[in-house]
Every structure is written in C-alpha cells, then in structure tokens.
Backbone bond lengths (Angstrom), bond angles and torsions (degrees), N, CA, C in turn:
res aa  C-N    CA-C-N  psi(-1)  N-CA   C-N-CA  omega(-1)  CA-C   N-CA-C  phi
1 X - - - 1.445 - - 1.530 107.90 -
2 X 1.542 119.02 146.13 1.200 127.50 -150.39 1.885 84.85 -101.83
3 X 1.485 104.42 177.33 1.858 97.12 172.66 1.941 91.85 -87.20
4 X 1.607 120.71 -22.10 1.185 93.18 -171.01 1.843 110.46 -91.62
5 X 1.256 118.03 -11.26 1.928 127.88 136.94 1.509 104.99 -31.03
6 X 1.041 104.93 -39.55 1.779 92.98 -152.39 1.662 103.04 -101.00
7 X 1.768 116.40 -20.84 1.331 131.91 178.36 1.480 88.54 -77.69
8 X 1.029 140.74 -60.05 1.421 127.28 -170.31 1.285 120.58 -67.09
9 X 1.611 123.67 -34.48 1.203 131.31 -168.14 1.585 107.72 -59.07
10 X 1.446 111.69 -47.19 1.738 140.57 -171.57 1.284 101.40 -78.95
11 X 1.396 122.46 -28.97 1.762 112.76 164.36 1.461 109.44 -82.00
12 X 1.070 107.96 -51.12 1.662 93.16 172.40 1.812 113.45 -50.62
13 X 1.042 123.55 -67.17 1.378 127.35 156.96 1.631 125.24 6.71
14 X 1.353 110.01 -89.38 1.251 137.32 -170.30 1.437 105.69 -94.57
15 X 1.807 130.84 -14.18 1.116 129.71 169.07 1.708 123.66 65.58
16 X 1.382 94.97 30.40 1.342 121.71 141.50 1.406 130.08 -59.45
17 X 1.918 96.80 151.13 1.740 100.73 156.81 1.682 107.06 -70.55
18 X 1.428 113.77 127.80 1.688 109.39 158.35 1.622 121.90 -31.16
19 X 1.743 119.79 -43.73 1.103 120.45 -172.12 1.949 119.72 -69.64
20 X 1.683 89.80 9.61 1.628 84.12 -159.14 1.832 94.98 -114.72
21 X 1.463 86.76 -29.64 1.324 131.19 151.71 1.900 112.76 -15.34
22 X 1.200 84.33 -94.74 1.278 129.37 169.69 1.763 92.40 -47.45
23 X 1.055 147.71 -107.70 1.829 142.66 162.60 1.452 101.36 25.36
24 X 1.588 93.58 -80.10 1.466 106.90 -156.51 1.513 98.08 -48.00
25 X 1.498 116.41 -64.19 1.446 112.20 -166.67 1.851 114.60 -48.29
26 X 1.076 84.66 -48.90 1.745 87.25 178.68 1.392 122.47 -57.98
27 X 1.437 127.35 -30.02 1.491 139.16 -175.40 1.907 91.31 -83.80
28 X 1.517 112.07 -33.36 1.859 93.05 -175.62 1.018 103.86 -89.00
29 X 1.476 137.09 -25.43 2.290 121.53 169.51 1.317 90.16 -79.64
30 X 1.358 138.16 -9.83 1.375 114.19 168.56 1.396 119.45 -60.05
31 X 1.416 114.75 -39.19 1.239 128.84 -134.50 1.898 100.07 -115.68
32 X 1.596 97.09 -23.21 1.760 115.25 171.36 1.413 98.48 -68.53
33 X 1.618 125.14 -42.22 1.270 118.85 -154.39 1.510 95.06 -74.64
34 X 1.517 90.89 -85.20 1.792 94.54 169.98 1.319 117.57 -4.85
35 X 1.314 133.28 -60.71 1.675 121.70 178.43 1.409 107.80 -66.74
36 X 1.232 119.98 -32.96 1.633 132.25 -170.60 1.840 88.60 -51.54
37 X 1.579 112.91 -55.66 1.316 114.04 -146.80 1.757 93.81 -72.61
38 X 1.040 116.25 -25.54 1.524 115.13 -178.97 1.511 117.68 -93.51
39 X 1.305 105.01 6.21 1.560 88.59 151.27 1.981 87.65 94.01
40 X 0.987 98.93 11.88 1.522 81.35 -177.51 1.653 118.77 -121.52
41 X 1.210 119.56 166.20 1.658 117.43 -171.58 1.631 130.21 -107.70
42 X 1.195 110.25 96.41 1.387 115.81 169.29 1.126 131.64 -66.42
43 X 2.000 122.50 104.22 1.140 133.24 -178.08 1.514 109.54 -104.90
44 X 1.172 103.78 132.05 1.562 131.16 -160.37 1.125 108.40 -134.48
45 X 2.246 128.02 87.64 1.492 134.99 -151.97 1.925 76.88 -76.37
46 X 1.409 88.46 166.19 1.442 126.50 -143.97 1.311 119.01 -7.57
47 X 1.201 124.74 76.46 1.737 148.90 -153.49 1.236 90.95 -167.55
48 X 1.291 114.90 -85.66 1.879 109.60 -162.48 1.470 106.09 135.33
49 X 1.532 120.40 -157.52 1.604 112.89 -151.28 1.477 95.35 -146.96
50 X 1.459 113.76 166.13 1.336 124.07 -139.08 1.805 82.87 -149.57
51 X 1.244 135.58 95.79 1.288 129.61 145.40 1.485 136.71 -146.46
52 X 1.174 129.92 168.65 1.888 115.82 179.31 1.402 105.36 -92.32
53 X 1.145 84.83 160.17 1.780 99.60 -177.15 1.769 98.08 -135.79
54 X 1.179 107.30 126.35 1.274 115.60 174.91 1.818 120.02 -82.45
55 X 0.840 119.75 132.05 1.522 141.37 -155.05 1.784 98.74 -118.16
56 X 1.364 92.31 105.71 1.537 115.61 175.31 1.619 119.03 -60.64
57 X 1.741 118.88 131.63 1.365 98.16 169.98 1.501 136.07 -58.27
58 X 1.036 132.10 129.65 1.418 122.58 175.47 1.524 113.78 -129.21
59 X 1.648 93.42 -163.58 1.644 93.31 -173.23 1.169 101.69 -112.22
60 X 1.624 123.60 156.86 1.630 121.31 163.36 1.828 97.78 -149.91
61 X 1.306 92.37 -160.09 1.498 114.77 -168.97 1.420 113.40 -119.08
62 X 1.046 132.24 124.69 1.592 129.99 -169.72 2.077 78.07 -85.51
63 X 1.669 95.91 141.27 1.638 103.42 -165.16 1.887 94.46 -75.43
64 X 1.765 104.22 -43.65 1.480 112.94 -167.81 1.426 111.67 -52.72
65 X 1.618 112.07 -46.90 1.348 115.73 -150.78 1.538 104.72 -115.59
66 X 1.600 123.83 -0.38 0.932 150.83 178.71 1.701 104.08 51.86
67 X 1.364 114.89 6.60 1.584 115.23 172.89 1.542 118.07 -68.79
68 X 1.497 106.65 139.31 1.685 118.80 172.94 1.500 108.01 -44.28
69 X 1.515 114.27 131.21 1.808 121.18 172.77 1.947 113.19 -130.80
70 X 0.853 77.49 140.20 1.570 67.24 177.68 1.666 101.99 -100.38
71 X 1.223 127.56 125.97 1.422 150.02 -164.65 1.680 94.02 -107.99
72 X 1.833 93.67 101.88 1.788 103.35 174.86 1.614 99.39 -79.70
73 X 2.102 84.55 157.59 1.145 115.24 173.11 1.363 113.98 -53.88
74 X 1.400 118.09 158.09 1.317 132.33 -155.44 1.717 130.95 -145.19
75 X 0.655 142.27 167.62 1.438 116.48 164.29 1.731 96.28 -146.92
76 X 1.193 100.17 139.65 1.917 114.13 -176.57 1.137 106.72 -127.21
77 X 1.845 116.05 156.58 1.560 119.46 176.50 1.549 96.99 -91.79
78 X 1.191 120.81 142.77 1.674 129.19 151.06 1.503 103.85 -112.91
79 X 1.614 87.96 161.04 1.658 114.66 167.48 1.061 106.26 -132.61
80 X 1.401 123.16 128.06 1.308 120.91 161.95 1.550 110.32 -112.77
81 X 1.512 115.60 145.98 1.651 107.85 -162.47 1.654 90.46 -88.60
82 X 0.820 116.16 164.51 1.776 137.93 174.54 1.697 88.29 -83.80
83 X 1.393 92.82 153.92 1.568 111.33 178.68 1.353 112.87 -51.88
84 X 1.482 119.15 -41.40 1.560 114.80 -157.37 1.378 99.57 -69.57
85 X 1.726 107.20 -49.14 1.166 118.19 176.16 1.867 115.88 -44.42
86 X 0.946 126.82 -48.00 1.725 120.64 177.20 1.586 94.93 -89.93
87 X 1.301 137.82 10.95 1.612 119.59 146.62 1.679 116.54 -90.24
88 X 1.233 95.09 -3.91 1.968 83.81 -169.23 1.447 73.68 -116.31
89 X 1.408 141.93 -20.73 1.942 100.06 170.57 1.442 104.70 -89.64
90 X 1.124 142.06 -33.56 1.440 136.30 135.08 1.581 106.10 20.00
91 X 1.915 100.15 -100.21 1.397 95.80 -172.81 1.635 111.40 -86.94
92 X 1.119 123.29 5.65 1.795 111.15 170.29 1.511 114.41 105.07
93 X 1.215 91.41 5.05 1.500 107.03 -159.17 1.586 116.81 -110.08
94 X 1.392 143.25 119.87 1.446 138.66 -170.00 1.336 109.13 -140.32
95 X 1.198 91.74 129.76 2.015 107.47 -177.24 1.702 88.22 -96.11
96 X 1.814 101.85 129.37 1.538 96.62 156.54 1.381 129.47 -107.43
C-alpha cells in the first residue's frame, strides 16, 4: 500500500477530506520520527512499538574485493508488532 492507498483508504474510512487526511498522516511520521531521532520509544496498544537499536561496530568482508572492513556503529528504527497485531495477521482476520 502506497501513503496515497492509505490517504484515501482512511478518508473513505473516517469520512474525511483527503487533504486533512493527508495533515494528519504527515504531522504522525513527523512526530514518530522526531522521537525515533531522540532515542525514544513509541508504543502503540495493539499496533506494536517504534524504537532504535544501536548496532555495534564490527568486522566484515567487502563481497567485491573480498578485503577485511570494519562496518561502523549505527543506529536503526525497529518495529516490533504487539501480539494482537501478529494474531489477527496470523489468522487473516482484523477487528476495526
């Protein structure tokens, strides 16, 4: 699903204008990231969770040149879904 799939889907939905639509979505990854960037965790009951996980330096192999690299530390967003959430895609099934 596209964000403008998902802007239409939620106006049809809730019976909104798309353009207001469209706001809302943009002000909440605004507002997901922003905590993302501070290190902090967004819990969302039966949705799931929103936080970084810091990624240790290590060693690897450049694949081309097959020479030793050292691969810097990092920091990434995860989601992990909440239980309900991986029981209703589980069986196929979603209560709205």
């Amino acid at each position: 699903m596209t964000y403008k799939e998902l802007k239409i889907q939620v106006s049809k939905n809730v019976g909104l204008d798309e353009e207001i639509i469209s706001k809302v979505l943009d002000e909440t990854f605004f507002s997901i990231k922003q905590a993302l960037r501070k290190d902090e965790r967004i819990q969302i009951p039966t949705f799931g969770v929103f936080h970084v996980k810091e990624r240790k330096e290590r060693k690897g192999i450049n694949p081309r040149t097959r020479k030793k690299i050292t691969i810097s530390a990092k920091k990434i967003p995860i989601f992990t879904p909440s239980y309900s959430l991986r029981k209703e895609i589980e069986k196929g099934h979603f209560e709205t």
